[in-house]
Biopython code that builds the backbone (N, CA, C, O; Angstrom):
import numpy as np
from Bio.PDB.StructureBuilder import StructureBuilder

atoms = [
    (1, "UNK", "N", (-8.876, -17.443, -11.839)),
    (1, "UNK", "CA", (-10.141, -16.749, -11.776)),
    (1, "UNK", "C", (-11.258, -17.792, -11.731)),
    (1, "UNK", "O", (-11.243, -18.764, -12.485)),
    (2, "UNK", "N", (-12.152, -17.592, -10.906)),
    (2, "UNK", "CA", (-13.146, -18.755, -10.716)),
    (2, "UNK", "C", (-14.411, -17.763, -11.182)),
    (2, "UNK", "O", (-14.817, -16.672, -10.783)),
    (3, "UNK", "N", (-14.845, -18.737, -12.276)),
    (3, "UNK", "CA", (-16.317, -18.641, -12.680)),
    (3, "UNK", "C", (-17.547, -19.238, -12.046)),
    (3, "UNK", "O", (-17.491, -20.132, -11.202)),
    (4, "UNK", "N", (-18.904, -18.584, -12.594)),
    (4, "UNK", "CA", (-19.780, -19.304, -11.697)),
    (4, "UNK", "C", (-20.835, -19.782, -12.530)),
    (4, "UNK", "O", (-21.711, -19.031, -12.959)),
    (5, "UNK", "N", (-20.770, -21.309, -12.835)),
    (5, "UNK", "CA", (-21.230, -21.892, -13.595)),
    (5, "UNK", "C", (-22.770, -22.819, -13.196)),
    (5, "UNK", "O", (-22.631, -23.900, -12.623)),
    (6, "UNK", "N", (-24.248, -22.300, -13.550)),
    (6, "UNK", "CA", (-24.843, -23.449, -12.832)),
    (6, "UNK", "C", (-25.590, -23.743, -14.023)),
    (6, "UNK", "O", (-25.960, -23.036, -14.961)),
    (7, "UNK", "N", (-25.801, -25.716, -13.585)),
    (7, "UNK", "CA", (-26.437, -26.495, -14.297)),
    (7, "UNK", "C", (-26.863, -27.453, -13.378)),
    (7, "UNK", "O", (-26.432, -27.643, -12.241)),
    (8, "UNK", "N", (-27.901, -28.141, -14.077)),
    (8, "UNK", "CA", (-28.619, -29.428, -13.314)),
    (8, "UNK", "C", (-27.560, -30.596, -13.296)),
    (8, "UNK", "O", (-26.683, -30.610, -14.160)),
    (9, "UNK", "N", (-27.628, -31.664, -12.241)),
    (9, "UNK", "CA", (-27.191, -32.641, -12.659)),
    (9, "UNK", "C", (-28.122, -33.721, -11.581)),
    (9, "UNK", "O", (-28.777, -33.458, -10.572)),
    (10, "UNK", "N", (-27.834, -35.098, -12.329)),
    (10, "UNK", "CA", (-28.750, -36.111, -12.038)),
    (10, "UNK", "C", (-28.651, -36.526, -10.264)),
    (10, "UNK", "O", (-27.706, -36.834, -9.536)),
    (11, "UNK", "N", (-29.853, -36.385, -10.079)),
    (11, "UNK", "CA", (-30.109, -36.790, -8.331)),
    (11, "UNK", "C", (-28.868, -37.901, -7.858)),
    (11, "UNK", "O", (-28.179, -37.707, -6.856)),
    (12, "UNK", "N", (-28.750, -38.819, -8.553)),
    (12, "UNK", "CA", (-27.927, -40.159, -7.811)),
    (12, "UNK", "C", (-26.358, -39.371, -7.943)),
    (12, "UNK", "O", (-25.531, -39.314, -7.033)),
    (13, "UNK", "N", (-26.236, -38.913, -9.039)),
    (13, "UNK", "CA", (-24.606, -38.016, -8.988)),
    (13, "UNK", "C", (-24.783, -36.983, -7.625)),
    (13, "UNK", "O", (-24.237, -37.203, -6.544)),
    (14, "UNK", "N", (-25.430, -36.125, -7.842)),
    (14, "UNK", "CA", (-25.684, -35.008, -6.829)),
    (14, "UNK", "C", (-25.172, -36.161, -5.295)),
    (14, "UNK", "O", (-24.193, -36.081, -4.553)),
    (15, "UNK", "N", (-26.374, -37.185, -5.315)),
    (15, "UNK", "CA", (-25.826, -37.725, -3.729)),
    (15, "UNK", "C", (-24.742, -38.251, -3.414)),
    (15, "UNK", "O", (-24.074, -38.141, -2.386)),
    (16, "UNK", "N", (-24.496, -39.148, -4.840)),
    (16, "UNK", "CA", (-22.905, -39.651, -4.755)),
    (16, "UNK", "C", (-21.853, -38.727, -4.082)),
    (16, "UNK", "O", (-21.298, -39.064, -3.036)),
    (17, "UNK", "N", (-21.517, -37.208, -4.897)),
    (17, "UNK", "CA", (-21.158, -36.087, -5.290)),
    (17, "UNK", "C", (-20.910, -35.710, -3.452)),
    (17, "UNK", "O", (-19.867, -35.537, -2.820)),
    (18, "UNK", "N", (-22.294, -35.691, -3.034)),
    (18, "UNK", "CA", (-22.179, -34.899, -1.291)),
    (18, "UNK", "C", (-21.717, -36.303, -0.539)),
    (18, "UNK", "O", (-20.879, -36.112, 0.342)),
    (19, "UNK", "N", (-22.057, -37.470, -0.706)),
    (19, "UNK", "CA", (-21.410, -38.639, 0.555)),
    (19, "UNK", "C", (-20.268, -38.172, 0.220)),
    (19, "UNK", "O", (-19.734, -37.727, 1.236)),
    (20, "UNK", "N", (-19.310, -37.982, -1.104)),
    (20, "UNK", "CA", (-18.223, -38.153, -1.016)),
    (20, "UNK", "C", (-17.363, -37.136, -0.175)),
    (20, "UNK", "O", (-16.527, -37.401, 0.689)),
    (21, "UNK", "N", (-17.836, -35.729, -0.710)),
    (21, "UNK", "CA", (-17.504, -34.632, 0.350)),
    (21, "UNK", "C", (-17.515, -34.797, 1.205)),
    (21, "UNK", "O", (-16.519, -34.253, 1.682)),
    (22, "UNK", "N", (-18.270, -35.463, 2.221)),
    (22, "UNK", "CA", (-18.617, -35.166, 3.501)),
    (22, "UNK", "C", (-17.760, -36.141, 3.762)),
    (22, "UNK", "O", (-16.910, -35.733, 4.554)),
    (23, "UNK", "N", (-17.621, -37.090, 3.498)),
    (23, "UNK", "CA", (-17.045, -38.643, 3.919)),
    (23, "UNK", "C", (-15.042, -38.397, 4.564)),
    (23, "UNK", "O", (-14.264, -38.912, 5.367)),
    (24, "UNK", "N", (-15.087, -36.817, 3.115)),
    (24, "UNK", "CA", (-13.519, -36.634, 3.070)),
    (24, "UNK", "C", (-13.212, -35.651, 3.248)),
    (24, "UNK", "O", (-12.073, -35.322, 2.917)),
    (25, "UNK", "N", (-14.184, -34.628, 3.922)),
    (25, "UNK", "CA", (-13.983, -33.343, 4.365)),
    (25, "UNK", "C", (-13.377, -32.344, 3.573)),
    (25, "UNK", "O", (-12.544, -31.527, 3.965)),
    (26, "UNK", "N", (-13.929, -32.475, 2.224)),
    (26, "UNK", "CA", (-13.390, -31.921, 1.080)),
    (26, "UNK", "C", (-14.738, -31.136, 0.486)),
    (26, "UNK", "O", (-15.878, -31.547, 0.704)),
    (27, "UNK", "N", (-14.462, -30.054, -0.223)),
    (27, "UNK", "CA", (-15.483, -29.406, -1.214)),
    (27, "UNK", "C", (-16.512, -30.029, -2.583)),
    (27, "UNK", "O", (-16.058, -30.696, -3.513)),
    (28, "UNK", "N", (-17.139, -29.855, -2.516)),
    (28, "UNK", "CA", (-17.904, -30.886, -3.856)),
    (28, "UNK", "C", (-17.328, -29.810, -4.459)),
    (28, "UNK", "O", (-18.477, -29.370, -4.477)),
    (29, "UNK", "N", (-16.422, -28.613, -5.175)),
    (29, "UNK", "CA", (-16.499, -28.198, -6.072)),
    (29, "UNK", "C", (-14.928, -28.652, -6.437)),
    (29, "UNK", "O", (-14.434, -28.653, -7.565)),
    (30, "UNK", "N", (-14.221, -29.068, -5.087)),
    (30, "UNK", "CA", (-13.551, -29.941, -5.692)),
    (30, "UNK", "C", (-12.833, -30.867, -5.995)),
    (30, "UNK", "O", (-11.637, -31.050, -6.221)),
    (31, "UNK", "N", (-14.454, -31.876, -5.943)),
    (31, "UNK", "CA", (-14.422, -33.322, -6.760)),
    (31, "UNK", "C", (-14.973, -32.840, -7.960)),
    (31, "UNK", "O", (-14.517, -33.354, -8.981)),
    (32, "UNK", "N", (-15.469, -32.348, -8.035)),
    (32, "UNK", "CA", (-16.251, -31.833, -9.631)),
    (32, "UNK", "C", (-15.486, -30.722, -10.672)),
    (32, "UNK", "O", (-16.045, -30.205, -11.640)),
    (33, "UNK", "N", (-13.867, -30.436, -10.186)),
    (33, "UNK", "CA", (-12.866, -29.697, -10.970)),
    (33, "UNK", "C", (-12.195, -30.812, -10.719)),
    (33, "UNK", "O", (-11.087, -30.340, -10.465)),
    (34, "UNK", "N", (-12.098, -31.851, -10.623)),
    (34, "UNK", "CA", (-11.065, -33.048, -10.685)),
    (34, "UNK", "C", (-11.767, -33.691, -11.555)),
    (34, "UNK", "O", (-11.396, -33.466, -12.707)),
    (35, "UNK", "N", (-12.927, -34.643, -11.425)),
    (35, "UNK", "CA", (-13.472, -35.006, -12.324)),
    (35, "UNK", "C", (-13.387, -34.413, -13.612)),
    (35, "UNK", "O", (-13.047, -35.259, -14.439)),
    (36, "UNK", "N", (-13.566, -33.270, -14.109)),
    (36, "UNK", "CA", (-13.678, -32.591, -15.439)),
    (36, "UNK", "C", (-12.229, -32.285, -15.756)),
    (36, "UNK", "O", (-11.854, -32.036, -16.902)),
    (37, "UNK", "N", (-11.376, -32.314, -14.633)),
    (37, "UNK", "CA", (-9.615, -32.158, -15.404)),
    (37, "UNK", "C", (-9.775, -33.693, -15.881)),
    (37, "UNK", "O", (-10.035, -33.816, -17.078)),
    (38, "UNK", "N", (-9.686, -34.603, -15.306)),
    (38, "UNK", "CA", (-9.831, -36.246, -15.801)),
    (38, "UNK", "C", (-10.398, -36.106, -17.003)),
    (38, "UNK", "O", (-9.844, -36.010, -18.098)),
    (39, "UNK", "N", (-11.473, -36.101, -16.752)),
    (39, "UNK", "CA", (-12.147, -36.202, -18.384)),
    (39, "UNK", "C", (-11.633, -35.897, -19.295)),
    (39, "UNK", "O", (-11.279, -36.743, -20.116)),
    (40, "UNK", "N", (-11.330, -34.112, -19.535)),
    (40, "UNK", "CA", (-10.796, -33.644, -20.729)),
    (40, "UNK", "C", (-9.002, -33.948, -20.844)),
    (40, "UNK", "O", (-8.350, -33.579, -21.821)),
    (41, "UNK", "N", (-8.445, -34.624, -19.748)),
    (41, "UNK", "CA", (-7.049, -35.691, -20.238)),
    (41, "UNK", "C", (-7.466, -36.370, -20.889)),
    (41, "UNK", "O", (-7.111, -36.453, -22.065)),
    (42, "UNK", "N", (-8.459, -37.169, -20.305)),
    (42, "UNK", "CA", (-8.715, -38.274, -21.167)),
    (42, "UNK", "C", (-9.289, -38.184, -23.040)),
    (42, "UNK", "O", (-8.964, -38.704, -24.108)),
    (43, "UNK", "N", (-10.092, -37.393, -22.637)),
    (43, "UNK", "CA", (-10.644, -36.840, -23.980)),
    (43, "UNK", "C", (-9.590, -36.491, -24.915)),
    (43, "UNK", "O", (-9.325, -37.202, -25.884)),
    (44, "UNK", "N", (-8.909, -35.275, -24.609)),
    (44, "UNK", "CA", (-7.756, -35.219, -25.425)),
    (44, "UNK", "C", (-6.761, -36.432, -25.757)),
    (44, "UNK", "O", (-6.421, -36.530, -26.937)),
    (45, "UNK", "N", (-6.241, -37.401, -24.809)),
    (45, "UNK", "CA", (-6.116, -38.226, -25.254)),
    (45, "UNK", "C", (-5.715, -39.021, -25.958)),
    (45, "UNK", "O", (-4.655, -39.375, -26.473)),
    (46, "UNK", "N", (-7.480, -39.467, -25.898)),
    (46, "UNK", "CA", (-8.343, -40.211, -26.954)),
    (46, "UNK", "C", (-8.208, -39.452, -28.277)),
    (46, "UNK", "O", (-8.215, -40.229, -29.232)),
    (47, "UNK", "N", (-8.087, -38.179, -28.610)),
    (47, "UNK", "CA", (-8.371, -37.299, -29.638)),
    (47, "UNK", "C", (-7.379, -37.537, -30.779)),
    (47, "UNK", "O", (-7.511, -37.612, -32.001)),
    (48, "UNK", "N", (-5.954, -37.663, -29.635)),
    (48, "UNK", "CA", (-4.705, -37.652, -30.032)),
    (48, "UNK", "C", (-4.544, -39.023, -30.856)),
    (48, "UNK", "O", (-4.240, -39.145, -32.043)),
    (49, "UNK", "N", (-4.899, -40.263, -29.683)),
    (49, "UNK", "CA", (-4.609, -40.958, -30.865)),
    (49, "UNK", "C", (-5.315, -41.582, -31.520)),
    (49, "UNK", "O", (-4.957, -42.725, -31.806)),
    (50, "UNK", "N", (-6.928, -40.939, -32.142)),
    (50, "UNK", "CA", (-7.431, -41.304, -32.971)),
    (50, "UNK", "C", (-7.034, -40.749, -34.361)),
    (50, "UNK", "O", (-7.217, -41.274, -35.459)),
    (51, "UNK", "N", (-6.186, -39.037, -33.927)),
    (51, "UNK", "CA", (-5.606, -38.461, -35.015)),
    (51, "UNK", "C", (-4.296, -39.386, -35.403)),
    (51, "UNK", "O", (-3.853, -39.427, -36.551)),
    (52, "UNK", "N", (-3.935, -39.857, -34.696)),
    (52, "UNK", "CA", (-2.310, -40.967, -35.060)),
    (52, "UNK", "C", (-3.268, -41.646, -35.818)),
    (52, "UNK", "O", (-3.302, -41.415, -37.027)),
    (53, "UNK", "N", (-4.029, -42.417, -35.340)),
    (53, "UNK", "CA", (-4.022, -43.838, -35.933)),
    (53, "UNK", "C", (-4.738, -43.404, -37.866)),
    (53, "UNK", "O", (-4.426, -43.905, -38.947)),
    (54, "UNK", "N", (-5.734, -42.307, -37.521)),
    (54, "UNK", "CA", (-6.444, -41.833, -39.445)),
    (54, "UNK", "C", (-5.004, -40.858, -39.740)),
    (54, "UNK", "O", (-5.374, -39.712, -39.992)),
    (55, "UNK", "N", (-3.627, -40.973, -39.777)),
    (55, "UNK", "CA", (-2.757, -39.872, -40.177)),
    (55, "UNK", "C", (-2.505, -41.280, -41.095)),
    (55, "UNK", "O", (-2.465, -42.362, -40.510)),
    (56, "UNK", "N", (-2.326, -41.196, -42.659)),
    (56, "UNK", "CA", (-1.593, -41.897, -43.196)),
    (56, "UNK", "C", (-0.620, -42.184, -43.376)),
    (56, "UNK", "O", (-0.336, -43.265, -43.892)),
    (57, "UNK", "N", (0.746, -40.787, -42.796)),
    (57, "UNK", "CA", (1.442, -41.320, -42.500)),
    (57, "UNK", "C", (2.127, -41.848, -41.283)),
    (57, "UNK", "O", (3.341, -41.960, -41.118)),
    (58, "UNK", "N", (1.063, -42.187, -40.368)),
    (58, "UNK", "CA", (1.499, -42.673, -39.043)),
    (58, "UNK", "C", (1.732, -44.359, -39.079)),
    (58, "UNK", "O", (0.753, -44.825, -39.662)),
    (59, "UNK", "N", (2.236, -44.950, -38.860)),
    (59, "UNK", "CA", (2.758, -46.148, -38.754)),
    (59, "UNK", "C", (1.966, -46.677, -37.643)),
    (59, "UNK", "O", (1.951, -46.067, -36.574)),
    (60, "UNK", "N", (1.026, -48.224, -37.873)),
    (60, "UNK", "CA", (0.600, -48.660, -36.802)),
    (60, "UNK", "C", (1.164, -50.190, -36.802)),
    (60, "UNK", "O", (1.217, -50.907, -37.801)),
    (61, "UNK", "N", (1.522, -50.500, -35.658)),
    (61, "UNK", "CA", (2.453, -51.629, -34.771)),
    (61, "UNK", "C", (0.931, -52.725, -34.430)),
    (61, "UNK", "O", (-0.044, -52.616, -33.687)),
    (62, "UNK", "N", (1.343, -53.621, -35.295)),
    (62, "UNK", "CA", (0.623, -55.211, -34.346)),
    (62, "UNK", "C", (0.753, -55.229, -32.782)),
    (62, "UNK", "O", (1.645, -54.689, -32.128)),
    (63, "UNK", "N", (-0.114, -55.822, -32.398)),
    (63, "UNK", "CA", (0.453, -55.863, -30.706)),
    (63, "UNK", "C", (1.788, -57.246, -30.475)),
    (63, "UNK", "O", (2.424, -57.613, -29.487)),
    (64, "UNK", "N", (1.762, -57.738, -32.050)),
    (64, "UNK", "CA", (2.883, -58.882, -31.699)),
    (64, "UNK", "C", (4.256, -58.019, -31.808)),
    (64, "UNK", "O", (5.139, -58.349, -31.016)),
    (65, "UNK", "N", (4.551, -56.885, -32.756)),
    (65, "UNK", "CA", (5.592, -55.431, -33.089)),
    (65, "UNK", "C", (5.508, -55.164, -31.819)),
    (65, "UNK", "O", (6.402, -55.658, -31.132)),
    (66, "UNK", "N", (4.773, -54.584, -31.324)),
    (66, "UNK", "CA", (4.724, -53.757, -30.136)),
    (66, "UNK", "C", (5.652, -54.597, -29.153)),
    (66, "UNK", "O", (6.750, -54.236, -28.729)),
    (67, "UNK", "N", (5.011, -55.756, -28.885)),
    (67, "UNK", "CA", (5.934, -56.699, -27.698)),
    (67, "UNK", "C", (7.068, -57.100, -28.146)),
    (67, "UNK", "O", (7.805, -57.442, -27.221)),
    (68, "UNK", "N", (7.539, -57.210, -29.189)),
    (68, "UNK", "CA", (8.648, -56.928, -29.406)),
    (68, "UNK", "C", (9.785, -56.086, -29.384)),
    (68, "UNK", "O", (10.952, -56.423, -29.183)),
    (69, "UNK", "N", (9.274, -54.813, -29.638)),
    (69, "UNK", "CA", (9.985, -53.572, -29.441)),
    (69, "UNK", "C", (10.069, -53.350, -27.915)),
    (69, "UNK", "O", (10.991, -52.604, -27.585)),
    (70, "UNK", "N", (9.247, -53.873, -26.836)),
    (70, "UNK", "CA", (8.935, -53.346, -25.875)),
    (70, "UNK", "C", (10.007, -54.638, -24.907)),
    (70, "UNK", "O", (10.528, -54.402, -23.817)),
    (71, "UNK", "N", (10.095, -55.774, -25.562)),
    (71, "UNK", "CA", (11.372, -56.618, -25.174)),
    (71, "UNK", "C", (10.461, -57.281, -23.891)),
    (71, "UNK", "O", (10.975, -57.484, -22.791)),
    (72, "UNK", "N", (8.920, -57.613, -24.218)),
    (72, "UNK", "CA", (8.031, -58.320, -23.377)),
    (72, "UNK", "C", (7.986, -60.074, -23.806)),
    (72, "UNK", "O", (7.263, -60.846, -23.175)),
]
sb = StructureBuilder()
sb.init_structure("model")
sb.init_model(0)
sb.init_chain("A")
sb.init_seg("    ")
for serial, (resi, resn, name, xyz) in enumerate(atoms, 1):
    if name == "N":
        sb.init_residue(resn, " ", resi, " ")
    sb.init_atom(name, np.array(xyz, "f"), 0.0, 1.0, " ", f" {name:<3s}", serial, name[0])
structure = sb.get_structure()
């Protein structure tokens, strides 16, 4: 189901936003549902393992552990 969402966004994005469309014969709506799936991967994430790393009982690895385990 597609919603219809409007907001401002900054002039230099906006132009970025249309060269790119046009350049690739693609929709700006979607580079701008790719962009925001990216983000909120990333976000989540990030979320995830900031919750690992404050869990007390999560175990955190030196990066010298790490290359070890990893047989680098």
């Amino acid at each position: 189901m597609n919603i219809l969402k409007a907001f401002r966004l900054d002039e230099s994005l906006v132009e970025k936003l249309t060269k790119l469309a046009k350049g690739t014969h693609r929709a700006e709506k979607f580079y701008v549902e790719e962009a925001l799936r990216h983000y909120f991967t990333e976000y989540e994430d990030a979320q995830i393992a900031k919750d690992r790393f404050n869990d007390p009982k999560s175990k955190v690895l030196s990066s010298q552990e790490m290359r070890k385990r990893l047989g680098a």
